[in-house]
N, CA, C and O atoms as CSV, one atom per row, in Angstrom:
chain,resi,resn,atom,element,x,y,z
A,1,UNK,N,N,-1.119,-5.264,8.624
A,1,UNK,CA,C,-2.154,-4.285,8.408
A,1,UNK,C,C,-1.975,-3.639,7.047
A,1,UNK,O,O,-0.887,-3.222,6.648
A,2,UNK,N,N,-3.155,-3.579,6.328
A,2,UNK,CA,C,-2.932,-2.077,5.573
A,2,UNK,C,C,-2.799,-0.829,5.692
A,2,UNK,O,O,-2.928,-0.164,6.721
A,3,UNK,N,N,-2.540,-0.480,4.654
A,3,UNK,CA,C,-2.135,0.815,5.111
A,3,UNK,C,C,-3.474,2.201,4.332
A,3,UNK,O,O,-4.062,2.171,3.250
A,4,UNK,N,N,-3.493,2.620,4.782
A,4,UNK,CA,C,-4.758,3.937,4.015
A,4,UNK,C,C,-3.944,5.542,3.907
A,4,UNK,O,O,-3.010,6.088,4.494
A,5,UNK,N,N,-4.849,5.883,2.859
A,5,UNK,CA,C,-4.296,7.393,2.614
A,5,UNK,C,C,-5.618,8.726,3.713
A,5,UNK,O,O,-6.821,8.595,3.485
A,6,UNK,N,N,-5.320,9.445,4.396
A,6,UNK,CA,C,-5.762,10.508,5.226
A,6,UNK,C,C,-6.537,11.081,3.991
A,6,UNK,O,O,-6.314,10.819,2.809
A,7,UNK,N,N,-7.556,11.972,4.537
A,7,UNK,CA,C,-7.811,13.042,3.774
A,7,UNK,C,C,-7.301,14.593,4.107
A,7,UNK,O,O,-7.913,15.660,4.088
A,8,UNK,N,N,-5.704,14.209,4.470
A,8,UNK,CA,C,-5.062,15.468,4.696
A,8,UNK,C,C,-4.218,15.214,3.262
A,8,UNK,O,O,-3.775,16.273,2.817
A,9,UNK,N,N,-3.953,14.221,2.576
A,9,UNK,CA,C,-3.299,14.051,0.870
A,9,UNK,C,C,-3.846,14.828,0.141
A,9,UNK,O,O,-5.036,14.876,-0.170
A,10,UNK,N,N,-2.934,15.527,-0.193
A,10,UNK,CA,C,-2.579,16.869,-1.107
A,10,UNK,C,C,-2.698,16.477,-2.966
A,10,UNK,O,O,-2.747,17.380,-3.803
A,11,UNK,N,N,-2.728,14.950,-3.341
A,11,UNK,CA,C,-2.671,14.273,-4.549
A,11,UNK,C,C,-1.494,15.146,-5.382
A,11,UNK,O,O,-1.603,15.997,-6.265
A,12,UNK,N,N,-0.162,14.477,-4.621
A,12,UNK,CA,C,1.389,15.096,-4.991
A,12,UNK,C,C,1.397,14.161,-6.394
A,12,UNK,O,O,1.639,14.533,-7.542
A,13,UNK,N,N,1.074,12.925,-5.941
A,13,UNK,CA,C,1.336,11.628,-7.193
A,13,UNK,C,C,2.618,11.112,-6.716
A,13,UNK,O,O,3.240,10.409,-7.511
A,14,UNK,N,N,3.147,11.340,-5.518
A,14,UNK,CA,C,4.379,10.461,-5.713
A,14,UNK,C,C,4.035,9.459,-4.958
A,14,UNK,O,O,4.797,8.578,-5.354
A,15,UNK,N,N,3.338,8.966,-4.060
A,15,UNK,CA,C,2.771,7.293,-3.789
A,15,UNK,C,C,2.545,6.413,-4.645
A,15,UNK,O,O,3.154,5.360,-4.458
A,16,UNK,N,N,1.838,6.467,-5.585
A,16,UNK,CA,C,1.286,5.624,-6.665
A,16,UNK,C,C,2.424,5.244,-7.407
A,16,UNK,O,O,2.419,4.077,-7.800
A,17,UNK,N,N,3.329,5.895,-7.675
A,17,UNK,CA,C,4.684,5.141,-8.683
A,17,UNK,C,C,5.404,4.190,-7.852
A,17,UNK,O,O,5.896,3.163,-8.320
A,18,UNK,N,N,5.463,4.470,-6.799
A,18,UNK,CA,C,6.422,3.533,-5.731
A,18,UNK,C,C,6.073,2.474,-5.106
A,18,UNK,O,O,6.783,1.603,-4.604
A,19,UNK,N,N,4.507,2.611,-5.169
A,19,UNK,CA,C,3.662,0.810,-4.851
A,19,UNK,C,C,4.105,-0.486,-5.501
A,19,UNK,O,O,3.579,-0.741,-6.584
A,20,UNK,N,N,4.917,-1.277,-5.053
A,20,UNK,CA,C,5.289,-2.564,-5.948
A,20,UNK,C,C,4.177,-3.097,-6.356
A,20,UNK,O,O,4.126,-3.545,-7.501
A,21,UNK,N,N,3.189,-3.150,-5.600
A,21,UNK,CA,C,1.557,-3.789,-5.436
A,21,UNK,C,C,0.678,-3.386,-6.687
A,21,UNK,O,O,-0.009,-4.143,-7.372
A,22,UNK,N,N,0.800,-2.444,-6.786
A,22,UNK,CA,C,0.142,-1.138,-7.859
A,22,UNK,C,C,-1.117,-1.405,-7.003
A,22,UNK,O,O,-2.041,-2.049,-7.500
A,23,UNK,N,N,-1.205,-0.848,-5.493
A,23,UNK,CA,C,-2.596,-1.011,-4.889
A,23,UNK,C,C,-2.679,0.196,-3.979
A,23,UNK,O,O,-2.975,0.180,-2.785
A,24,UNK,N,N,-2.250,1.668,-5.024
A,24,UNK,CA,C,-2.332,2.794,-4.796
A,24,UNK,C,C,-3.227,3.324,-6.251
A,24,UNK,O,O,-2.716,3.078,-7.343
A,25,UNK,N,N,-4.455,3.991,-6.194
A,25,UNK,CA,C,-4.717,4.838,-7.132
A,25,UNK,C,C,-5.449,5.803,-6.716
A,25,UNK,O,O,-5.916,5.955,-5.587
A,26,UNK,N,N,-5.574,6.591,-7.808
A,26,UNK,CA,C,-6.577,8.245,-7.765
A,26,UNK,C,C,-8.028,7.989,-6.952
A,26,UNK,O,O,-8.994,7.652,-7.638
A,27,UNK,N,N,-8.163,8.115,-5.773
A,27,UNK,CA,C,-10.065,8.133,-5.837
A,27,UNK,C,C,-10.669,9.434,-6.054
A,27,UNK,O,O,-10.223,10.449,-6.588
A,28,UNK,N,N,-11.951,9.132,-5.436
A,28,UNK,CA,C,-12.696,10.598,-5.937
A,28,UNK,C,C,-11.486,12.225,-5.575
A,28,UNK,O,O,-10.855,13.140,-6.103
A,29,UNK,N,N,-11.797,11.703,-4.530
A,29,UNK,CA,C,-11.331,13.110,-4.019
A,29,UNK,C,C,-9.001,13.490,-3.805
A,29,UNK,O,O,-8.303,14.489,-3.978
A,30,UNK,N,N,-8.659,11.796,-3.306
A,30,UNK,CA,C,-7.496,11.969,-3.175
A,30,UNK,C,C,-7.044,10.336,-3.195
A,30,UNK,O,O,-7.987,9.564,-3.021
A,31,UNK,N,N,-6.047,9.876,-3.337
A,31,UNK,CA,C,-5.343,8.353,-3.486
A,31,UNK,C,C,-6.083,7.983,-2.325
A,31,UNK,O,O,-6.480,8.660,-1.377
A,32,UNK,N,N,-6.187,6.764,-2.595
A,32,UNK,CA,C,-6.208,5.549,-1.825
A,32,UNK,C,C,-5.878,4.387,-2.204
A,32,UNK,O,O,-5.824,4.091,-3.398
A,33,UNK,N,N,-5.546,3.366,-1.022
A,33,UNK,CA,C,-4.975,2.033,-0.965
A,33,UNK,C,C,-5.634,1.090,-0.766
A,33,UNK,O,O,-6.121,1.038,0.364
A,34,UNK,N,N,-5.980,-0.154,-1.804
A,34,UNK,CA,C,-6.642,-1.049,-1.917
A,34,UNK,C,C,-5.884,-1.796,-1.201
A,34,UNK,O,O,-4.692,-1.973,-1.451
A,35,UNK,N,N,-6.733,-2.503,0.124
A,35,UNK,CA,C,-6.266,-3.258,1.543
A,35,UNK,C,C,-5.809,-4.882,0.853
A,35,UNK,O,O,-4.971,-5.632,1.352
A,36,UNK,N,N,-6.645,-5.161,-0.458
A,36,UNK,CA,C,-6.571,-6.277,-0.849
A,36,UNK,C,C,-5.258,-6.486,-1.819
A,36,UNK,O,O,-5.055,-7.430,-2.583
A,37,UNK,N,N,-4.728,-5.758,-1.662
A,37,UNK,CA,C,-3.145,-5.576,-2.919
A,37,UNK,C,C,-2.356,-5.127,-1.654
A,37,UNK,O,O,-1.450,-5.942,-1.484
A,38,UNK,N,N,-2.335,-4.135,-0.674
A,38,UNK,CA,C,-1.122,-3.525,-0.208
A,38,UNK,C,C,-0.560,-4.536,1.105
A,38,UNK,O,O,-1.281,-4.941,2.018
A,39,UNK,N,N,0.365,-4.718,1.003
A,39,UNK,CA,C,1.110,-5.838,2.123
A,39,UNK,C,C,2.459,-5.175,3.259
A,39,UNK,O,O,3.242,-5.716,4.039
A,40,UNK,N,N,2.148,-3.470,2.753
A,40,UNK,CA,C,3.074,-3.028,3.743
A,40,UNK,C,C,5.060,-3.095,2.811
A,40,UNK,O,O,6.146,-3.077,3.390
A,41,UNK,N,N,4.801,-3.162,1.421
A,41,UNK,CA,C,5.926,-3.468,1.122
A,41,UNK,C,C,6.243,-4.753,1.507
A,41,UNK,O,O,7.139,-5.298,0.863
A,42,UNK,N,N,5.504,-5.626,2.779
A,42,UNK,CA,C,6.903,-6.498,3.020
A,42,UNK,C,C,6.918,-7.512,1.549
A,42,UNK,O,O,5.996,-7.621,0.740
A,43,UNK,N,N,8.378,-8.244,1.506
A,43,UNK,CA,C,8.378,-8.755,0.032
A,43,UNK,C,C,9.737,-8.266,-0.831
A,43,UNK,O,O,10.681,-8.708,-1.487
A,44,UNK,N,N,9.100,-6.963,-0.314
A,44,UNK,CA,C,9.496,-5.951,-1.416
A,44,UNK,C,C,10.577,-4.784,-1.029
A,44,UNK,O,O,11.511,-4.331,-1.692
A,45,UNK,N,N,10.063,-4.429,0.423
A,45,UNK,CA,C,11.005,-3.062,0.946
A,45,UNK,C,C,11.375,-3.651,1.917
A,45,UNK,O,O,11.209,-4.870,1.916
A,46,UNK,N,N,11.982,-3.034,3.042
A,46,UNK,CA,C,12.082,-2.953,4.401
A,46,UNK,C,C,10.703,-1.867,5.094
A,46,UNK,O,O,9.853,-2.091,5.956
A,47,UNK,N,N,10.933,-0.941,4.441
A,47,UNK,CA,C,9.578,-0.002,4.961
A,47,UNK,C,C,8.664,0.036,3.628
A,47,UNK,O,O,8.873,-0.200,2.438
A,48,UNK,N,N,7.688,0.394,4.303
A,48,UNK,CA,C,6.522,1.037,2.970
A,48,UNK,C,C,6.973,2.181,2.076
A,48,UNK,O,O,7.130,3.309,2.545
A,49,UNK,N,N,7.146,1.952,1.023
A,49,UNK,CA,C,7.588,3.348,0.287
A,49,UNK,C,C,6.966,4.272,0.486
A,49,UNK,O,O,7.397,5.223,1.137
A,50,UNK,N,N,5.640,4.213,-0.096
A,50,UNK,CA,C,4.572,5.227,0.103
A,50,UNK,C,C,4.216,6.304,1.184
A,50,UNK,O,O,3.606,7.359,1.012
A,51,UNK,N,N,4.993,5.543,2.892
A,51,UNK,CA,C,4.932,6.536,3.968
A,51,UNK,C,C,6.690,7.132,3.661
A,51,UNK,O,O,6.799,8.339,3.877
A,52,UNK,N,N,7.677,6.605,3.316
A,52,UNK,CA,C,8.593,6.997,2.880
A,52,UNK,C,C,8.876,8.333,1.878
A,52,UNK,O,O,9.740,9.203,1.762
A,53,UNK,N,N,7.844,8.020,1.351
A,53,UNK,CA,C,8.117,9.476,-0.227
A,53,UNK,C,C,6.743,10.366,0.190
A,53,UNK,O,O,6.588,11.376,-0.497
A,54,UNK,N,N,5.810,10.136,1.145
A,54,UNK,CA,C,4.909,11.345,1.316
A,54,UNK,C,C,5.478,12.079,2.170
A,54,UNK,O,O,6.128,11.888,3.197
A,55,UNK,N,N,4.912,13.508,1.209
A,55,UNK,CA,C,5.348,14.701,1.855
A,55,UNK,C,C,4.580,15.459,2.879
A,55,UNK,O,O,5.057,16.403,3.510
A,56,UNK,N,N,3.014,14.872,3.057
A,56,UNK,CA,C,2.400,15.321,3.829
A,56,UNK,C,C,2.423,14.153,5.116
A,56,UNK,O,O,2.117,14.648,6.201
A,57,UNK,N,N,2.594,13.366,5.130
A,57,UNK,CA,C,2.456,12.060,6.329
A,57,UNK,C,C,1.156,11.671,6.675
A,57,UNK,O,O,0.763,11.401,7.810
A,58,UNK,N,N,0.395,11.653,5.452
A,58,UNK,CA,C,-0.987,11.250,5.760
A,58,UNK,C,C,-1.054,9.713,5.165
A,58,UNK,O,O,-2.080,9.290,4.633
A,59,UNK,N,N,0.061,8.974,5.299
A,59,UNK,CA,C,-0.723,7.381,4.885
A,59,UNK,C,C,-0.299,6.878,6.547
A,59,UNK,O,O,0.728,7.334,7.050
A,60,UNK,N,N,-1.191,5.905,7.326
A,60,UNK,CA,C,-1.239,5.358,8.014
A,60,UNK,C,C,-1.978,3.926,7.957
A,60,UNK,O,O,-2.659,3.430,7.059
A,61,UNK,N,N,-1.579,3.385,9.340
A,61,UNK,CA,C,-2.345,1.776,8.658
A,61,UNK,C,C,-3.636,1.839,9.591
A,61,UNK,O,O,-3.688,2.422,10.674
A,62,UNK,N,N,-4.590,1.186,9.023
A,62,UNK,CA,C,-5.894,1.057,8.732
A,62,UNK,C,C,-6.208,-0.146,9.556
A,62,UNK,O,O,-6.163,-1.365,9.393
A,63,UNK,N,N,-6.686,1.038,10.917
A,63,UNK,CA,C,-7.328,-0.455,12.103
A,63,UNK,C,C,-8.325,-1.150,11.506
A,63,UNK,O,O,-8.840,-1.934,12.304
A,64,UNK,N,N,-8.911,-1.187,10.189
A,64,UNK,CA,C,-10.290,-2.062,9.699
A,64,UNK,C,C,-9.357,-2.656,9.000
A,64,UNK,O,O,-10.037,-3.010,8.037
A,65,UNK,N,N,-7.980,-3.133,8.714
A,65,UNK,CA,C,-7.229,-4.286,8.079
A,65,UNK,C,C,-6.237,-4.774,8.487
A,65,UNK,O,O,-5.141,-4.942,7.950
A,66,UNK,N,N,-6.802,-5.142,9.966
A,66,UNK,CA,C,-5.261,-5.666,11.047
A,66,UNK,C,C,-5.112,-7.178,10.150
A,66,UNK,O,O,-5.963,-8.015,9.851
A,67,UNK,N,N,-3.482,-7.093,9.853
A,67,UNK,CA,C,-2.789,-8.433,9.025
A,67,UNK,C,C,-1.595,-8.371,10.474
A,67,UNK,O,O,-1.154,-7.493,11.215
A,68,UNK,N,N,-1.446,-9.732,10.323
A,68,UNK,CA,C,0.223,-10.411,11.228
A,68,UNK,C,C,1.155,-10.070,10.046
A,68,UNK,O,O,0.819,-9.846,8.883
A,69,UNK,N,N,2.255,-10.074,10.520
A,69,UNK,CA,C,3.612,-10.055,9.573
A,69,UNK,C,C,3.220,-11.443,8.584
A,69,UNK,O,O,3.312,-11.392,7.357
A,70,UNK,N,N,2.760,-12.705,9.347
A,70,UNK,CA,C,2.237,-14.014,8.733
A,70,UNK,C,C,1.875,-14.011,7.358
A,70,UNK,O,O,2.290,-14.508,6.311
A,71,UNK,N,N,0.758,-13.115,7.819
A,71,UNK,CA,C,-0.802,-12.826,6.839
A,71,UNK,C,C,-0.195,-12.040,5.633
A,71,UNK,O,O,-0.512,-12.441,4.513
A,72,UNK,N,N,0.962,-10.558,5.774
A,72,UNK,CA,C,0.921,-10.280,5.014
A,72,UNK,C,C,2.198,-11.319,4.006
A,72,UNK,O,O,2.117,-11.580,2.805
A,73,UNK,N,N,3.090,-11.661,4.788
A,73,UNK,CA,C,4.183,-12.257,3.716
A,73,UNK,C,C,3.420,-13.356,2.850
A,73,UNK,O,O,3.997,-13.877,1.896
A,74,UNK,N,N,2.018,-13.728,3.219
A,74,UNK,CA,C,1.000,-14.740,2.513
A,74,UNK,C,C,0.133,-14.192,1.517
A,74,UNK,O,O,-0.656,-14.855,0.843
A,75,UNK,N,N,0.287,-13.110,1.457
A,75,UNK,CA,C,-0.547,-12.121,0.542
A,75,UNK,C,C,0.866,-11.584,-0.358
A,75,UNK,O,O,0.653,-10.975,-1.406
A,76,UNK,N,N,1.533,-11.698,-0.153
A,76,UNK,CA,C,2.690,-11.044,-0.554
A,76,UNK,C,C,3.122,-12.256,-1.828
A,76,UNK,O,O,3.517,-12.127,-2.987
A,77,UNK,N,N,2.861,-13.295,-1.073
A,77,UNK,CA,C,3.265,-14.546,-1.972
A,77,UNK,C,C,2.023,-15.118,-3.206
A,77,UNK,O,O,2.122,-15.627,-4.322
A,78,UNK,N,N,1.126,-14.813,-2.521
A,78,UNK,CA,C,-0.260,-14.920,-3.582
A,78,UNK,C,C,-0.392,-13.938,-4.560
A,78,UNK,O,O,-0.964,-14.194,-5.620
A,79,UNK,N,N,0.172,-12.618,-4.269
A,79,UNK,CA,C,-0.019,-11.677,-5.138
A,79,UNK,C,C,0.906,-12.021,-6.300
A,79,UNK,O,O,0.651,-12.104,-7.502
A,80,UNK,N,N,2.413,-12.257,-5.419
A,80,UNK,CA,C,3.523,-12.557,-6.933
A,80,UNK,C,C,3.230,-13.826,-7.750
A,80,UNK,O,O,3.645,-14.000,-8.895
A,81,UNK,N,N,2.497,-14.674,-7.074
A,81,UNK,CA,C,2.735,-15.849,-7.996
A,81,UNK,C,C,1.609,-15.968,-8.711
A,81,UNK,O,O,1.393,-17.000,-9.347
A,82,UNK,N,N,0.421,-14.542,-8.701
A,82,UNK,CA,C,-0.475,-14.420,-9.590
A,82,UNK,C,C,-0.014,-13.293,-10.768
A,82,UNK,O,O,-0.404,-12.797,-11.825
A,83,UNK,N,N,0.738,-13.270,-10.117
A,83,UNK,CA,C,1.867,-12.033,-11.684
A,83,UNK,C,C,2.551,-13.092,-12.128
A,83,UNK,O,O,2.474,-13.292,-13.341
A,84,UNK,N,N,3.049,-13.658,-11.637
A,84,UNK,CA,C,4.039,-14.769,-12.597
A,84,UNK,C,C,3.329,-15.632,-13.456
A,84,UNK,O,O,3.927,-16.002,-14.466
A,85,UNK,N,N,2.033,-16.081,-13.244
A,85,UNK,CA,C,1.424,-16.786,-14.090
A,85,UNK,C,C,0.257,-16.187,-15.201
A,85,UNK,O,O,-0.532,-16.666,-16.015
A,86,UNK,N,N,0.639,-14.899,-14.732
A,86,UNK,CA,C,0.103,-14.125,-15.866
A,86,UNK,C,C,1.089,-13.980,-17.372
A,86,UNK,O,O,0.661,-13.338,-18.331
């Protein structure tokens, strides 16, 4: 699954540095997480950073982007090997 930002986010800024994905940015009103970049950390962490370093506990995952562990380590692998050939 992805993961989404609440509109209880306070826009601290400390999510967005800790995304390996960089599929955290500013929206109108407060961050959000582009479903098509974020893979849950896996890859990358053991947990999601982003629910890790918020101080309010408003990122949760996003029943409109149910992924298998499968799906995301496959997104996880498409994403890096489109950085590497950049």
């Amino acid at each position: 699954m992805a993961l989404k930002i609440t509109d209880a986010c306070v826009n601290c800024d400390v999510c967005e540095p800790v995304c390996p994905n960089r599929a955290i940015s500013q929206g109108e009103e407060y961050y959000v997480i582009d479903p098509a970049l974020c893979t849950e950390c896996v890859g990358h962490f053991d947990e999601p950073q982003c629910i890790a370093v918020c101080p309010v506990e408003c990122i949760v995952t996003d029943p409109g982007h149910i992924e298998t562990p499968d799906q995301l380590v496959a997104k996880y692998r498409s994403l890096t090997a489109r950085e590497n050939a950049a």
